[in-house]
PDB file of N, CA, C and O in Angstrom, chain B, residues numbered from 101:
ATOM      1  N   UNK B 101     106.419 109.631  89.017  1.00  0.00           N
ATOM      2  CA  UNK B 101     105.764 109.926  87.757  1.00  0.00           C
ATOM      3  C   UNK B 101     106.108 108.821  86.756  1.00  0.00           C
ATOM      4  O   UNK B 101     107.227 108.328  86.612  1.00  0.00           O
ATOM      5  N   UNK B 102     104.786 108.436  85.956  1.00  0.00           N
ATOM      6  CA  UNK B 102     105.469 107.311  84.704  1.00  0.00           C
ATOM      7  C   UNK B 102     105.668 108.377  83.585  1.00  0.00           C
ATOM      8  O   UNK B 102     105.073 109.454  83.540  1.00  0.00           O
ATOM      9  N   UNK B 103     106.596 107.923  82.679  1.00  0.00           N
ATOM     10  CA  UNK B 103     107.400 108.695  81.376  1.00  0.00           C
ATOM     11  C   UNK B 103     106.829 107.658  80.702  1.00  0.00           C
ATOM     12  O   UNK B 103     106.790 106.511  81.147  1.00  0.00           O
ATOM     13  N   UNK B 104     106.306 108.060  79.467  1.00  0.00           N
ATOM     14  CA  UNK B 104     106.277 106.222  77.974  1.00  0.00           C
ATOM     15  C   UNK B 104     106.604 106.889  76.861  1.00  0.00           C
ATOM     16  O   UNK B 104     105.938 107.763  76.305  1.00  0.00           O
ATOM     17  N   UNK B 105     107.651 106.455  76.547  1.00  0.00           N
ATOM     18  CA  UNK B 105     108.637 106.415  75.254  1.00  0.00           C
ATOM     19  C   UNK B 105     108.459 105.017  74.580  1.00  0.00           C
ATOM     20  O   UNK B 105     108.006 103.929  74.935  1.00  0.00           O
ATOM     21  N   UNK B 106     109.078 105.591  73.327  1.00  0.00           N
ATOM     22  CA  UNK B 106     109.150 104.415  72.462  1.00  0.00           C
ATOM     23  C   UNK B 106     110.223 103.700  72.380  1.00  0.00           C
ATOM     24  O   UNK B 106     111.095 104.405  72.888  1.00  0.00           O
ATOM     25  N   UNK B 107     110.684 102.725  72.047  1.00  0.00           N
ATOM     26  CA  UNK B 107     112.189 102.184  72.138  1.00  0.00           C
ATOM     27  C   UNK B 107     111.838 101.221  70.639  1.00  0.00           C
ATOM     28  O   UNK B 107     110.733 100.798  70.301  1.00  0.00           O
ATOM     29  N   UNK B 108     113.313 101.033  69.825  1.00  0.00           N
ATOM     30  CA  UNK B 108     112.991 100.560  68.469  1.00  0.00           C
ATOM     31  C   UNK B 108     113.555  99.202  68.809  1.00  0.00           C
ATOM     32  O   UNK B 108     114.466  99.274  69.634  1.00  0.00           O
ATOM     33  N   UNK B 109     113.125  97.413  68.205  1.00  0.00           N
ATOM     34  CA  UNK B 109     113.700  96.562  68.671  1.00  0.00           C
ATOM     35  C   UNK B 109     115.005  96.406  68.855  1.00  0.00           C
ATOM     36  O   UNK B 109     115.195  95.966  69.989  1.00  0.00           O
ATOM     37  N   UNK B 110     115.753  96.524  68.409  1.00  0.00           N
ATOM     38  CA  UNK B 110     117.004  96.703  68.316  1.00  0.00           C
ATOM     39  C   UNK B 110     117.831  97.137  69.814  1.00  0.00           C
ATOM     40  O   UNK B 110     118.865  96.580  70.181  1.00  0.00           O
ATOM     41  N   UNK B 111     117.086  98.325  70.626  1.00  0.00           N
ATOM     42  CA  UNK B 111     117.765  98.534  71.647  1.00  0.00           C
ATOM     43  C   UNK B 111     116.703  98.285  72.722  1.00  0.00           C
ATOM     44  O   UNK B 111     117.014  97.967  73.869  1.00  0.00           O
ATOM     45  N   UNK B 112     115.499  98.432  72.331  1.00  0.00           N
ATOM     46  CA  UNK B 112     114.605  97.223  73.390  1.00  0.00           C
ATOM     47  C   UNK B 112     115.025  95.721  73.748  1.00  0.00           C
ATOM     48  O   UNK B 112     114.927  95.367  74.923  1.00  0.00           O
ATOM     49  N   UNK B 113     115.523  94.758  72.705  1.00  0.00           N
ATOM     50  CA  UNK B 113     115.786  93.791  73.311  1.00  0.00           C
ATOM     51  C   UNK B 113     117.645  93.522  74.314  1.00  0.00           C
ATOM     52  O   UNK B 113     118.049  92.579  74.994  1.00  0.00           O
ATOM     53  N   UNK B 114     118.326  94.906  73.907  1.00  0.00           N
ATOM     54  CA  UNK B 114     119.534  94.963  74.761  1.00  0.00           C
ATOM     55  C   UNK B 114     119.191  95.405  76.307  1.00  0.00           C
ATOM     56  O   UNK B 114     119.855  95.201  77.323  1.00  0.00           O
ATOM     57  N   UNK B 115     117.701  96.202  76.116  1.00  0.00           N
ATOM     58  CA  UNK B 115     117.498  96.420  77.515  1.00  0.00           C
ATOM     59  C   UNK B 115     116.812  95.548  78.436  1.00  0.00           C
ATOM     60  O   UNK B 115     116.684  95.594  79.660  1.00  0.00           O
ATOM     61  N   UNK B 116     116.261  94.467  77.259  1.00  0.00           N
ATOM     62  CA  UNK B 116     115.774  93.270  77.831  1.00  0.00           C
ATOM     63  C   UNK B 116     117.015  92.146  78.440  1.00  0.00           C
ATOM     64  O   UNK B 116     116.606  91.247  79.175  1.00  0.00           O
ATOM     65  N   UNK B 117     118.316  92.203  78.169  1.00  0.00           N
ATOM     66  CA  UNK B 117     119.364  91.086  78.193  1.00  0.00           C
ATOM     67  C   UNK B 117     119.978  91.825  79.146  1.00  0.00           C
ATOM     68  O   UNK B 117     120.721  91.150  79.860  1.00  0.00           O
ATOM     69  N   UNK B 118     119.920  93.111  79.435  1.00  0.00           N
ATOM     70  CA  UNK B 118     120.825  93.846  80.841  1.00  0.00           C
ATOM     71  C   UNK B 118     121.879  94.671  80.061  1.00  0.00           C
ATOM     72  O   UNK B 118     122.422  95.635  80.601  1.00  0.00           O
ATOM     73  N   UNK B 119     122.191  94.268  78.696  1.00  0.00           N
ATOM     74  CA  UNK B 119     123.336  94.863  77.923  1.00  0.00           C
ATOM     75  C   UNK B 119     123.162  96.299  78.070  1.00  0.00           C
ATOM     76  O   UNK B 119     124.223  96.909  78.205  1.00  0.00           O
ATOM     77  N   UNK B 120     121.829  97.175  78.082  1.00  0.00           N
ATOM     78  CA  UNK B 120     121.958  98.603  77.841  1.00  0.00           C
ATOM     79  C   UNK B 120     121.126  98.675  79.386  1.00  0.00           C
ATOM     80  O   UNK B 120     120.366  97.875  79.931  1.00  0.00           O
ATOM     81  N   UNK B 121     121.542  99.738  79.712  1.00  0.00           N
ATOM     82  CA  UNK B 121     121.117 100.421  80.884  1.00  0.00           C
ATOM     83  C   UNK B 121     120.593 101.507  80.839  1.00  0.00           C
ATOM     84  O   UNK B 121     119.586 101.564  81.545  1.00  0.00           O
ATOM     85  N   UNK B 122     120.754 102.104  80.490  1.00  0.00           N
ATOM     86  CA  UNK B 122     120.364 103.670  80.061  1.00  0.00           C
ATOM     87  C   UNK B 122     119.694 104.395  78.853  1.00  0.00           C
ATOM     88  O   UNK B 122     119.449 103.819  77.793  1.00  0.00           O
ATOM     89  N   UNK B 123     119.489 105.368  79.037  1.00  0.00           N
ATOM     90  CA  UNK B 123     118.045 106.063  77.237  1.00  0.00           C
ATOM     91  C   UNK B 123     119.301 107.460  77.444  1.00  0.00           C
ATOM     92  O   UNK B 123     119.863 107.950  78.423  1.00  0.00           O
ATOM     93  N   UNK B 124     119.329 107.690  76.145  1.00  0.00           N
ATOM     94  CA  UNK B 124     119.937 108.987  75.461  1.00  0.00           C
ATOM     95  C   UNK B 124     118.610 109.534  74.817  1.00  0.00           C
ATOM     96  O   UNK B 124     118.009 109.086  73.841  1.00  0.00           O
ATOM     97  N   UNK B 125     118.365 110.404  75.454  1.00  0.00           N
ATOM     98  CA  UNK B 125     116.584 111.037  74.757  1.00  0.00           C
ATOM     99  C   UNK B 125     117.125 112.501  74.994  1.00  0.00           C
ATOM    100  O   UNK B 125     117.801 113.059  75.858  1.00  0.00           O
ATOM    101  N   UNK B 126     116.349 112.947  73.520  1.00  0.00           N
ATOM    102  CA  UNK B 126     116.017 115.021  73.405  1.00  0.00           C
ATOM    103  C   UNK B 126     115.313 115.084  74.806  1.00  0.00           C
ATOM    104  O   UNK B 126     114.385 114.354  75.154  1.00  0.00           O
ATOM    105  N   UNK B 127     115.801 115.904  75.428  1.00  0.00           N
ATOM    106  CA  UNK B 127     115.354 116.553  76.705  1.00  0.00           C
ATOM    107  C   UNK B 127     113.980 117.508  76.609  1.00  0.00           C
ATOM    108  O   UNK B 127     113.965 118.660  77.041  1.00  0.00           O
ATOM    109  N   UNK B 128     113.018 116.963  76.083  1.00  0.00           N
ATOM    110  CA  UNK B 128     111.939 117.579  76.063  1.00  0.00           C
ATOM    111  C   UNK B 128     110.950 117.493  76.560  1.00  0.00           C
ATOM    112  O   UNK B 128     109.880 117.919  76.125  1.00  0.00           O
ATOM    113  N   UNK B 129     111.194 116.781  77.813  1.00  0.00           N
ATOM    114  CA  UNK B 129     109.906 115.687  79.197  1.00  0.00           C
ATOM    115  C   UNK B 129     111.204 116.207  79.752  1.00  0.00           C
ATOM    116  O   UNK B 129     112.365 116.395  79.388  1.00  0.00           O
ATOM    117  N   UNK B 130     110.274 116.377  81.043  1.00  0.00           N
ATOM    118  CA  UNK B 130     111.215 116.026  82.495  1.00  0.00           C
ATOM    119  C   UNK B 130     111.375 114.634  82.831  1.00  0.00           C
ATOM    120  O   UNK B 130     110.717 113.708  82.358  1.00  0.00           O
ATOM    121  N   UNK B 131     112.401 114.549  83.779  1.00  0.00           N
ATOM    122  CA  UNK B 131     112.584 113.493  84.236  1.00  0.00           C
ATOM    123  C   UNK B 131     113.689 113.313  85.510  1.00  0.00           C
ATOM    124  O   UNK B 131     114.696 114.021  85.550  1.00  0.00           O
ATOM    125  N   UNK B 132     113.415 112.350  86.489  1.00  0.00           N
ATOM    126  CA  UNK B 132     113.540 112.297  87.650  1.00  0.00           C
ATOM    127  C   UNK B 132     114.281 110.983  88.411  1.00  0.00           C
ATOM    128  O   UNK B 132     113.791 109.857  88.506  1.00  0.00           O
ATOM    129  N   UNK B 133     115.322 111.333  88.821  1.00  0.00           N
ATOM    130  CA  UNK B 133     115.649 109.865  89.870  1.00  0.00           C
ATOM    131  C   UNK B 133     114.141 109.516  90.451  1.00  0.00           C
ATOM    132  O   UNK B 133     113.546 110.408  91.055  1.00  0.00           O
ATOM    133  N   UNK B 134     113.595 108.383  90.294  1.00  0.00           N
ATOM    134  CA  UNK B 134     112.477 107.516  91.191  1.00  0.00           C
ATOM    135  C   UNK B 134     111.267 107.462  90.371  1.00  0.00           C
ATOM    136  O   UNK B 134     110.460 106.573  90.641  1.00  0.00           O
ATOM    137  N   UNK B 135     110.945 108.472  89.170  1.00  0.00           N
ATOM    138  CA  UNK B 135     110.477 108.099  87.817  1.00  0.00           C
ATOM    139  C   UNK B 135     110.580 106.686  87.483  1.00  0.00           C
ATOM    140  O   UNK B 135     111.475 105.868  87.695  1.00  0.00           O
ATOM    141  N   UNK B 136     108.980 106.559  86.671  1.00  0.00           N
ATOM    142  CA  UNK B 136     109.470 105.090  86.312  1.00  0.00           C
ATOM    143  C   UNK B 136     109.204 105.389  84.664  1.00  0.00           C
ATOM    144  O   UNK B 136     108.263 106.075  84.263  1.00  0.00           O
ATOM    145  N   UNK B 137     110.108 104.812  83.873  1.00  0.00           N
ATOM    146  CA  UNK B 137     109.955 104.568  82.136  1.00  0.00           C
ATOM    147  C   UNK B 137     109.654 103.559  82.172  1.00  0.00           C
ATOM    148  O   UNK B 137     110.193 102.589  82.705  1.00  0.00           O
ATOM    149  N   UNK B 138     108.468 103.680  81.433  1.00  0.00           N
ATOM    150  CA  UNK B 138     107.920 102.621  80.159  1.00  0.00           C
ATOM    151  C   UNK B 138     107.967 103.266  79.314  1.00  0.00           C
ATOM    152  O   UNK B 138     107.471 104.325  78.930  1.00  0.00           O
ATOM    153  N   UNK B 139     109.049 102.095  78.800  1.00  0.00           N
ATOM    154  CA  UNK B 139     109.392 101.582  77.678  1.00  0.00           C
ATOM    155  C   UNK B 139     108.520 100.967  76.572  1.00  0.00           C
ATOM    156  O   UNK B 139     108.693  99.772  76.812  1.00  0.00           O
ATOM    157  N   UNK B 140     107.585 101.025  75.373  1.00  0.00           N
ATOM    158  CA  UNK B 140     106.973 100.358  74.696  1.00  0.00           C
ATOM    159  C   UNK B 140     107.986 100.449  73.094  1.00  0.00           C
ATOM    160  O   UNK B 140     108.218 101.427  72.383  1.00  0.00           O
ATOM    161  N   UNK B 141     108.500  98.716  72.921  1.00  0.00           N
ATOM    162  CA  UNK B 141     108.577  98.609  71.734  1.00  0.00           C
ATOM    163  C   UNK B 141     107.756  98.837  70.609  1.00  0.00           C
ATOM    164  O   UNK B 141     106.634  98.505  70.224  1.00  0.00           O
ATOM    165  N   UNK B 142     108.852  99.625  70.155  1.00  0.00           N
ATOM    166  CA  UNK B 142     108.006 100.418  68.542  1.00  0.00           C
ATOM    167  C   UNK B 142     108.735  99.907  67.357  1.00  0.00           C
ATOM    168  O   UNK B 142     109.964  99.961  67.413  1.00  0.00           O
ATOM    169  N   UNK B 143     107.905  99.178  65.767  1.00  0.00           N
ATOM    170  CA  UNK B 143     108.619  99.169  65.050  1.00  0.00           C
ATOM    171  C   UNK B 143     108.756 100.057  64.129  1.00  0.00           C
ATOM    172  O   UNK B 143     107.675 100.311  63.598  1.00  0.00           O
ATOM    173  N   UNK B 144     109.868 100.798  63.597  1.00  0.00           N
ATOM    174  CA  UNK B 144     109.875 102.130  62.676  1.00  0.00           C
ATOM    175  C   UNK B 144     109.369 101.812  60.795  1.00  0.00           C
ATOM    176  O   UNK B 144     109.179 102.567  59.842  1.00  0.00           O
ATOM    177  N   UNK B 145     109.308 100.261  60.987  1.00  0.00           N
ATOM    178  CA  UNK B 145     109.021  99.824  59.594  1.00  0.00           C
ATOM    179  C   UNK B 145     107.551  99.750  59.905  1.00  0.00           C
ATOM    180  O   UNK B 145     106.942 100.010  58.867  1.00  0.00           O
ATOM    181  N   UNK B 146     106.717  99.502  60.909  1.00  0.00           N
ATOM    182  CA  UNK B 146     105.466  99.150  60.251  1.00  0.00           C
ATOM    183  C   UNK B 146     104.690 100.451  60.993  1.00  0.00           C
ATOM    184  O   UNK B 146     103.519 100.819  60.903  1.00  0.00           O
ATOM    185  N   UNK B 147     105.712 100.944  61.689  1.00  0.00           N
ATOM    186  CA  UNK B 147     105.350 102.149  62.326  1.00  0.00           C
ATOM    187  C   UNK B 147     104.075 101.678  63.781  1.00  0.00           C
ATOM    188  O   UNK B 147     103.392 102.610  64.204  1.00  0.00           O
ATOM    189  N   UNK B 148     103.973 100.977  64.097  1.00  0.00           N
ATOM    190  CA  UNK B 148     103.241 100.254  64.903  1.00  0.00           C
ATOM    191  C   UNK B 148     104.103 100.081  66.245  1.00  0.00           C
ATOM    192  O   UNK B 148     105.321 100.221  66.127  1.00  0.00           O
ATOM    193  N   UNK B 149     103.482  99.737  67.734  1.00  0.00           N
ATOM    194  CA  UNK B 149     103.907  98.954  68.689  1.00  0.00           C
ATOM    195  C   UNK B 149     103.968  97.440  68.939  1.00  0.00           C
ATOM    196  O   UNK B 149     102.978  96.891  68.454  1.00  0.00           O
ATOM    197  N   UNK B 150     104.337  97.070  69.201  1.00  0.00           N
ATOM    198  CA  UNK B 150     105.015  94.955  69.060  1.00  0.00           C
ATOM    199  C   UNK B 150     103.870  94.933  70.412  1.00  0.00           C
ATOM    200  O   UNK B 150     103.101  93.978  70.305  1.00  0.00           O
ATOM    201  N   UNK B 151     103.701  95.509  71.238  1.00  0.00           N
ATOM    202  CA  UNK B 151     103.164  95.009  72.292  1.00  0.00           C
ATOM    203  C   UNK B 151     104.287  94.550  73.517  1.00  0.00           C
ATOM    204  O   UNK B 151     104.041  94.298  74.697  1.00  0.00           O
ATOM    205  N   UNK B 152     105.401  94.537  72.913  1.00  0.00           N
ATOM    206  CA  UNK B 152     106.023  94.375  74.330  1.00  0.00           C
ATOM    207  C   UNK B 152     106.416  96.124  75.063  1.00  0.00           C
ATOM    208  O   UNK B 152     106.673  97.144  74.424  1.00  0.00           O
ATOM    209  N   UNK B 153     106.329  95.939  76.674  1.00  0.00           N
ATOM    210  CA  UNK B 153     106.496  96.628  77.129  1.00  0.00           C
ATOM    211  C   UNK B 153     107.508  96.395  78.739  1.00  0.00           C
ATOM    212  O   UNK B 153     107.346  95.316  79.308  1.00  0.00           O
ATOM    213  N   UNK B 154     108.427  97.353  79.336  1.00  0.00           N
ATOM    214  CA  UNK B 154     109.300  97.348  80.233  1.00  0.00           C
ATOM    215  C   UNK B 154     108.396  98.645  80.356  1.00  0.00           C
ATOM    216  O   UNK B 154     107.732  99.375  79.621  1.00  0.00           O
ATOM    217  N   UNK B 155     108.850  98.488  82.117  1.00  0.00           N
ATOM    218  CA  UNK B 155     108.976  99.698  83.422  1.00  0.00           C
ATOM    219  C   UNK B 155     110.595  99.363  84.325  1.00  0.00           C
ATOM    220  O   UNK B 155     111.194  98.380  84.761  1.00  0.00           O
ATOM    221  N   UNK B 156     110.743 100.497  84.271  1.00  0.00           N
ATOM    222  CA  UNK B 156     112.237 100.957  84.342  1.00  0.00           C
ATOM    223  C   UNK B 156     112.540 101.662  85.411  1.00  0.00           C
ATOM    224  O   UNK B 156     112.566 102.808  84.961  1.00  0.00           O
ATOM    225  N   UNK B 157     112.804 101.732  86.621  1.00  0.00           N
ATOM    226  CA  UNK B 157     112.928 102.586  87.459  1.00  0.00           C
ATOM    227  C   UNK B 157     114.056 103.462  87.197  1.00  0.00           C
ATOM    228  O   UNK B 157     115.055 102.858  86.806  1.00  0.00           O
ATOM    229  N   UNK B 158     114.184 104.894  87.323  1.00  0.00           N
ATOM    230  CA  UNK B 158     115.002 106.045  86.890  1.00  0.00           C
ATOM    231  C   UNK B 158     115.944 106.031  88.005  1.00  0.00           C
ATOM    232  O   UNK B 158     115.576 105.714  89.136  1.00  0.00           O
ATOM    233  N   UNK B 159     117.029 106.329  87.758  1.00  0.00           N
ATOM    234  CA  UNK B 159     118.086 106.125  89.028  1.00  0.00           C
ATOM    235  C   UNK B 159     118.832 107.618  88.758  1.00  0.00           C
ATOM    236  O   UNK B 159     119.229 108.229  89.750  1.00  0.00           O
ATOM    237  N   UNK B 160     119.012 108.169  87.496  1.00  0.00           N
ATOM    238  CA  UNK B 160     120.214 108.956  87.437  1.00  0.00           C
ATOM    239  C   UNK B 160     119.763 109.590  86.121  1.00  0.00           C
ATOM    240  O   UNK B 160     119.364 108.936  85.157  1.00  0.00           O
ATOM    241  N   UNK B 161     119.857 110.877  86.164  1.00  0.00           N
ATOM    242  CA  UNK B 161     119.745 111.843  84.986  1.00  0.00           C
ATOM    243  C   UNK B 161     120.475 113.039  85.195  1.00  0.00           C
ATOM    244  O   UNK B 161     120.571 113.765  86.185  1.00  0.00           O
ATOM    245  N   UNK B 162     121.088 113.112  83.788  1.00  0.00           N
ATOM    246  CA  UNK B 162     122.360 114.306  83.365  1.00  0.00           C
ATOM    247  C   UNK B 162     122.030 114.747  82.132  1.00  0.00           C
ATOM    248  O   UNK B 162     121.821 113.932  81.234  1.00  0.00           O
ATOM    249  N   UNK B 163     121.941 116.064  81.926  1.00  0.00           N
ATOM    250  CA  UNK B 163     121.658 116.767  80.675  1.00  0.00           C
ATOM    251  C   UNK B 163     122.715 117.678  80.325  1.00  0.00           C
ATOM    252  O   UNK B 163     123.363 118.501  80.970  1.00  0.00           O
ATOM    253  N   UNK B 164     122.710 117.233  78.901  1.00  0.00           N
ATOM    254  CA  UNK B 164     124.105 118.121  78.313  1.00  0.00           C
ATOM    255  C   UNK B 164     123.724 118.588  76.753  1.00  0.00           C
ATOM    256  O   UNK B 164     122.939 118.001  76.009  1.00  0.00           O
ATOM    257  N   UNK B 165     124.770 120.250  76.344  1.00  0.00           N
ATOM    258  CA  UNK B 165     124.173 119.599  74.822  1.00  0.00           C
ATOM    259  C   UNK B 165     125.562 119.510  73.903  1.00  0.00           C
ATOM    260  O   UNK B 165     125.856 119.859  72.760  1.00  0.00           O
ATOM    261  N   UNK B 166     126.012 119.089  74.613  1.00  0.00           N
ATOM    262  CA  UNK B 166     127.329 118.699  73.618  1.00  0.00           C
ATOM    263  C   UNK B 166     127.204 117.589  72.643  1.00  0.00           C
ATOM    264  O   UNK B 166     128.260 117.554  72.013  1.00  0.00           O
ATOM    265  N   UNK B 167     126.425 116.705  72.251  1.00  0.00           N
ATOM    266  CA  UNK B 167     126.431 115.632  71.304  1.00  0.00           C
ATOM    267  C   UNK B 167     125.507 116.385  70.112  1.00  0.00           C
ATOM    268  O   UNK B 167     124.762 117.333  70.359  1.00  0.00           O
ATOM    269  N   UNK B 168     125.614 116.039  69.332  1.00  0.00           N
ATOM    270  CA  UNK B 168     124.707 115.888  67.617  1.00  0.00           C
ATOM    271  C   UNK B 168     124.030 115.265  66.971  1.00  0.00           C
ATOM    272  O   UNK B 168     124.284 115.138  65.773  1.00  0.00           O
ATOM    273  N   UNK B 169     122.830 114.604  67.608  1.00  0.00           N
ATOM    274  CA  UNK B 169     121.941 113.510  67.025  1.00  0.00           C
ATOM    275  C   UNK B 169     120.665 113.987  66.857  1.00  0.00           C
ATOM    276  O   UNK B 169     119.785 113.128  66.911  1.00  0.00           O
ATOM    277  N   UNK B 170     120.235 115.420  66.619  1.00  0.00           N
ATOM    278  CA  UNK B 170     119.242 116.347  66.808  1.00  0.00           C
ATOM    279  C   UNK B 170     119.328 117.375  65.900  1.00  0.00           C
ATOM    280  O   UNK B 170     120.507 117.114  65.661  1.00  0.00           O
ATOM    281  N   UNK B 171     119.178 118.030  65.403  1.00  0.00           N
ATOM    282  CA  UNK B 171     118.476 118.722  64.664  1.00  0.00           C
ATOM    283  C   UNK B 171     119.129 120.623  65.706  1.00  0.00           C
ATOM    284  O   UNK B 171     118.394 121.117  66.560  1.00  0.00           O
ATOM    285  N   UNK B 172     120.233 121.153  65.402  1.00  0.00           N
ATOM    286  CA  UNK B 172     120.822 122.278  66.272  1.00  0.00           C
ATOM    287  C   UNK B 172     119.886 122.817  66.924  1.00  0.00           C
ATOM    288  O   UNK B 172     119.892 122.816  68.155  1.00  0.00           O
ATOM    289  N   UNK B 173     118.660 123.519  66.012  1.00  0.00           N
ATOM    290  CA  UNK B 173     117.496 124.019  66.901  1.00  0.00           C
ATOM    291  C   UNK B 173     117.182 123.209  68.068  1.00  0.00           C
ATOM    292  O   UNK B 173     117.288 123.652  69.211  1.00  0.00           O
ATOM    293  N   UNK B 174     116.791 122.014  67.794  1.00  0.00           N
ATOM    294  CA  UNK B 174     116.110 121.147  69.149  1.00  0.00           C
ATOM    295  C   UNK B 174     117.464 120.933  70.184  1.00  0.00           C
ATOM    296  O   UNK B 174     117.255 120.334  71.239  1.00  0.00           O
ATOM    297  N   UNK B 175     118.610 121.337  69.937  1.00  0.00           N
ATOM    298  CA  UNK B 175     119.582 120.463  71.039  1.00  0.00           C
ATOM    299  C   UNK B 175     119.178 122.323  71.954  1.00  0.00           C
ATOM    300  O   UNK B 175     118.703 122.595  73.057  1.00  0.00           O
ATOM    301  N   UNK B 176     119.671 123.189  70.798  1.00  0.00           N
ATOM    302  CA  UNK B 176     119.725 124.657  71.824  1.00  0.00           C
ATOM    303  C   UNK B 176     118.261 124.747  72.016  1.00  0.00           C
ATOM    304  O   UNK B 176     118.008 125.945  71.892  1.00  0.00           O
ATOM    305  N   UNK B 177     117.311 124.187  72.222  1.00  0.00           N
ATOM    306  CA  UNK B 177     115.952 124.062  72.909  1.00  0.00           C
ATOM    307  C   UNK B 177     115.697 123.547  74.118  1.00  0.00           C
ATOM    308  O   UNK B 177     115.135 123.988  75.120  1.00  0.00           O
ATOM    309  N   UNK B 178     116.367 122.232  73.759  1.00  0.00           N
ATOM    310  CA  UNK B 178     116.031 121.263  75.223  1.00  0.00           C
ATOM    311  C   UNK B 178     117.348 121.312  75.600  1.00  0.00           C
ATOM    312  O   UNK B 178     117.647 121.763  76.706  1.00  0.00           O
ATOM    313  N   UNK B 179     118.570 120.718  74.470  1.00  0.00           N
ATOM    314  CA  UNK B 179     119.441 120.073  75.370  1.00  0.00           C
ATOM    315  C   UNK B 179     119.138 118.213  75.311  1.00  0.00           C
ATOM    316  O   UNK B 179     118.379 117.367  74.838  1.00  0.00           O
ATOM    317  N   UNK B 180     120.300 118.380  76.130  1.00  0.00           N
ATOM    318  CA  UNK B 180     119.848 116.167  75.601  1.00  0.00           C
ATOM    319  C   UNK B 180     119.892 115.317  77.513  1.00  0.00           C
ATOM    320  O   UNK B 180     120.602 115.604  78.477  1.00  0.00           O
ATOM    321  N   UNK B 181     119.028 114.480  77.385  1.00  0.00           N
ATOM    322  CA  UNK B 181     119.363 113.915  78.785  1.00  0.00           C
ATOM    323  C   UNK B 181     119.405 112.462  78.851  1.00  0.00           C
ATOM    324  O   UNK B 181     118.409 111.764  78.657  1.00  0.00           O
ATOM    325  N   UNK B 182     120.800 111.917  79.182  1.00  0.00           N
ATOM    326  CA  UNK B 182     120.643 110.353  79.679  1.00  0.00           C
ATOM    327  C   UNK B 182     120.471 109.550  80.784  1.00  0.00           C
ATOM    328  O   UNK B 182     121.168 109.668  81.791  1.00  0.00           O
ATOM    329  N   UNK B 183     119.550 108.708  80.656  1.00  0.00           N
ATOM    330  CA  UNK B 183     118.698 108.340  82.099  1.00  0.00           C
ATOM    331  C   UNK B 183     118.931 106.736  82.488  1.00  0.00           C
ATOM    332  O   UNK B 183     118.246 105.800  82.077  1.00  0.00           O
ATOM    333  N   UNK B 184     119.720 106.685  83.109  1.00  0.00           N
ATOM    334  CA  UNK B 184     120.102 105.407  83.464  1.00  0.00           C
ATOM    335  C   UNK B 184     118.915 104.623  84.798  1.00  0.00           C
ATOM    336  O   UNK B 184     118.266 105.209  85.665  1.00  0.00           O
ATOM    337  N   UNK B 185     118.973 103.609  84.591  1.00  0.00           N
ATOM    338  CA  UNK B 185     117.985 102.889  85.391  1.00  0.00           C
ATOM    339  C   UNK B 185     118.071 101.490  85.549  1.00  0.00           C
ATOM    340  O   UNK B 185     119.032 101.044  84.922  1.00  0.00           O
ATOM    341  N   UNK B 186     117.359 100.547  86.215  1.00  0.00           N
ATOM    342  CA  UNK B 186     117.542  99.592  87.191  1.00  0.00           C
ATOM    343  C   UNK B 186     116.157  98.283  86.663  1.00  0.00           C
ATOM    344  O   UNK B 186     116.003  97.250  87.316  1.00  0.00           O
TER     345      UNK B 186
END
């Protein structure tokens, strides 16, 4: 299955250099070892896409809701999942 999320430059171009490996995303899509993410850079200032884009093959997903970057309702909704990939 393809997933397309947005990614903001900032951690789009770390996933472009190998530095980041993985997405910390609200668990509100499924998602799958052998999934592929695309990735489309988004900028939050012009609110627009740059046009660059990555495909990501999914290797590993774990969902938890122990972190706080969400809004309490949405974590006890989904829950949070990080998806490491290749």
């Amino acid at each position: 299955m393809k997933i397309e999320k947005k990614v903001w430059p900032e951690f789009f171009q770390k996933i472009i250099t190998g530095e980041k490996t993985f997405e910390l995303r609200l668990a509100d899509f499924k998602c799958s070892p052998k999934d592929t993410l695309v990735l489309k850079e988004w900028d939050p200032k012009t609110k627009k896409y740059t046009g660059r884009i990555l495909e990501k093959k999914v290797t590993y997903v774990i969902q938890t809701k122990d972190l706080k970057f969400w809004t309490q309702k949405e974590i006890e909704k989904y829950g949070f999942q990080i998806i490491a990939f290749k």
